[in-house]
C-alpha positions, -999 to 999 in steps of 0.1 A, spaced: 98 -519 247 121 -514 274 149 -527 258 142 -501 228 140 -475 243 174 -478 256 184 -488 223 171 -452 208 187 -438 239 221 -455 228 218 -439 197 209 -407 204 240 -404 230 264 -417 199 251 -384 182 270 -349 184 254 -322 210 243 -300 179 223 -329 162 208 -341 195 198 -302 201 180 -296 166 164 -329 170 149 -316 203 136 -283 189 121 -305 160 104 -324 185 90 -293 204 80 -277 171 57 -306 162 42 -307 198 37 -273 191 20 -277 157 0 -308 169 -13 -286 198 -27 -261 179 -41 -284 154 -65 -302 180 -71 -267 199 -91 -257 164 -105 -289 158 -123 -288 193 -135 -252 187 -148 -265 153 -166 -288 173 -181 -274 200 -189 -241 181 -191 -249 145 -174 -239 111 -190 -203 107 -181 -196 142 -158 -162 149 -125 -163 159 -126 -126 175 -146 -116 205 -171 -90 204 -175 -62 231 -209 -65 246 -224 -36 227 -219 -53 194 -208 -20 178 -169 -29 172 -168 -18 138 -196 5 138 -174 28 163 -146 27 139 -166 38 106 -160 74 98 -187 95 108 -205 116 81 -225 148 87 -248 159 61 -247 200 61 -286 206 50 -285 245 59 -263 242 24 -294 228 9 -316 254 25 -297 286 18 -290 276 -21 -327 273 -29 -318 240 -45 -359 237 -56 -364 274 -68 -380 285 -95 -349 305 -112 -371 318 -141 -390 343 -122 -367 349 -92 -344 377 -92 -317 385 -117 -285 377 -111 -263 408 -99 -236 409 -118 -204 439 -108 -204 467 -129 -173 470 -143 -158 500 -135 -152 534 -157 -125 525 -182 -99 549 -191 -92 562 -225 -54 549 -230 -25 570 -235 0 544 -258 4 558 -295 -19 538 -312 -47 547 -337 -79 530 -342 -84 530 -381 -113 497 -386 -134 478 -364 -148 448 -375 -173 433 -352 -181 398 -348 -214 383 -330 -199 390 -295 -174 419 -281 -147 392 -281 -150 377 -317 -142 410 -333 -114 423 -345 -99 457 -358 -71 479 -378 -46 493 -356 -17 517 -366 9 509 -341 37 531 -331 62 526 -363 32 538 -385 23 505 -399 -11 493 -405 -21 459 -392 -55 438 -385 -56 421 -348 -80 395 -338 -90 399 -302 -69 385 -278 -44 389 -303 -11 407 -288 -6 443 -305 25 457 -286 48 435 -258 24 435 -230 -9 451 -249 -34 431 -265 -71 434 -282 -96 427 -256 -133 435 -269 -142 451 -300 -174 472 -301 -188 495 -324 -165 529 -319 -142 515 -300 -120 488 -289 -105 477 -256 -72 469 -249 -55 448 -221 -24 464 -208 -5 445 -183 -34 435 -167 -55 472 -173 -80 476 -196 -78 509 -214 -103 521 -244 -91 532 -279 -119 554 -297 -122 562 -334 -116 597 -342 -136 620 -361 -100 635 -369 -86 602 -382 -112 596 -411 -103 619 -440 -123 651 -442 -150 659 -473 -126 670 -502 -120 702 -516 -120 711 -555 -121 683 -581 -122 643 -572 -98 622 -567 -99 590 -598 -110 560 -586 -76 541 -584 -82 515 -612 -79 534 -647 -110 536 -667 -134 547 -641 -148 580 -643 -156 601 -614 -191 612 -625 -198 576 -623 -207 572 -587 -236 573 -567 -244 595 -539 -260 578 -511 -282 607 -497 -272 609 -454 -244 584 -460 -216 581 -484 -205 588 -518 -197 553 -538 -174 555 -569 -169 526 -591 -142 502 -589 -134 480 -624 -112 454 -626 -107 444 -668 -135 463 -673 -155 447 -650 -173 462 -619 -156 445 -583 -169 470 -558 -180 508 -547 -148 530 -530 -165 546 -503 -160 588 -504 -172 620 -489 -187 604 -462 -194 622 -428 -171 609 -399 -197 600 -371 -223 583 -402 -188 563 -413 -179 558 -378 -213 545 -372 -211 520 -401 -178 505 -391 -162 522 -426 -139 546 -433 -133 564 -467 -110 548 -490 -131 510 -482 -143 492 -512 -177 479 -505 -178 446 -523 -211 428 -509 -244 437 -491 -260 408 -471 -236 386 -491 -249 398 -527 -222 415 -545 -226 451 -554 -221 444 -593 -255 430 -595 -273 458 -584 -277 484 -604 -292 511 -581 -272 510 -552 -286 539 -535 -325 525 -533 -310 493 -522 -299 511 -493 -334 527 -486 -347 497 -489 -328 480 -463 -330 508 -440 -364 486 -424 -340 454 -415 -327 450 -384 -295 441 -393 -273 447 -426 -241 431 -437 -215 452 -453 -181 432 -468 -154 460 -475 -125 453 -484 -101 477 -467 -65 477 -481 -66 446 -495 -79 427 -465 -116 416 -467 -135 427 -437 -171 419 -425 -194 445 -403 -230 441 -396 -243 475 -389 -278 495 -387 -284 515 -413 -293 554 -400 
């Protein structure tokens, strides 16, 4: 053994320094390895396979102490009446919104057609160049102005941010004529033709080929049209979705719907179709 060990020896000195060097570390990385294998076998041993490798402080409560703690806020629970009975308890309070001023742009309210809430609506606004044009609400009317509600004699607008109203005027609808009618403008339909709707309206006939399409409204007192969403010069086409050229009286069908809550008029007011559910006075 002796003699072979001087033989390996003999070897190893014929070797270059470098190779004899990475030879060594080789060596002392395998010791290394080796060392640590049997440590971990001998804890396998002696403490088992499920055993730990990290110590625990003597409280036990390592990982408890680094959970994030959590706080439940109950007075949230107690002052937002999480169990009340909201049915009978007070109404909500709700801020008033404050006095609205009547706006000072050049614009003129001519229809209102109302929808089933304030915002639905819609109306006929003559803008500042004289022109004539329907506007849905929320729809922009000048750079900076828009529709905001629509209710039944007035509408309000949005400008930059302010609300402002805009009021039919008495002034604006066309005042009872003087002297001898106006013709209906289709040709063919006679002035003594129309119907007088006693407290309302006169209605003259419109014919289209002959046949009847609608009633012009006429002669009507501002505040009753105003009330009614109309203005003179409308065409009254429809009542609750009938049209007016199948009934033959229109004038008791008026008093007759005077007990319903609710009546729907479709006008059509020059040449756009409009719909306005009113209360009949």
């Amino acid at each position: 053994m002796t003699e072979a060990m001087n033989r390996t020896r003999g070897v190893e000195r014929g070797m270059p320094r470098p190779v004899r060097l990475g030879i060594g570390l080789l060596e002392l990385a395998l010791l290394a390895a080796l060392t640590f294998i049997l440590a971990r076998l001998i804890w396998l041993v002696v403490f088992g396979a499920s055993a730990s490798d990290f110590q625990q402080d003597a409280g036990g409560n390592r990982f408890a102490s680094r959970a994030p703690a959590y706080v439940a806020d109950l007075s949230r629970l107690r002052d937002g009446s999480v169990f009340a009975d909201r049915r009978s308890g007070q109404p909500a309070v709700t801020a008033d919104r404050a006095p609205v001023q009547e706006t000072q742009l050049n614009l003129t309210l001519r229809g209102i057609r109302r929808g089933a809430t304030p915002d639905a609506g819609g109306a006929i606004i003559q803008t500042p160049d004289n022109r004539q044009r329907f506007f849905a609400a929320g729809q922009p009317i000048l750079d900076g102005v828009s529709l905001e509600e629509v209710h039944v004699d007035h509408v309000l607008i949005d400008r930059r941010g302010v609300i402002e109203s805009l009021y039919l005027r008495d002034e604006d609808n066309a005042a009872p004529r003087q002297g001898a009618r106006q013709p209906a403008a289709v040709s063919g339909v006679s002035a003594r033709a129309g119907q007088t709707l006693e407290g309302l309206f006169r209605a003259e006939p419109v014919r289209e080929n002959g046949q009847l399409t609608g009633y012009r409204i006429a002669e009507g007192r501002p505040a009753i049209l105003a009330a009614l969403g109309v203005r003179d010069g409308d065409v009254l086409t429809a009542i609750n979705d009938r049209p007016v050229s199948e009934i033959s009286d229109l004038g008791a069908e008026f008093a007759r719907l005077r007990g319903e809550d609710r009546v729907a008029l479709t006008i059509n007011r020059g040449g756009l179709p409009l719909s306005v559910q009113v209360e009949l006075p």
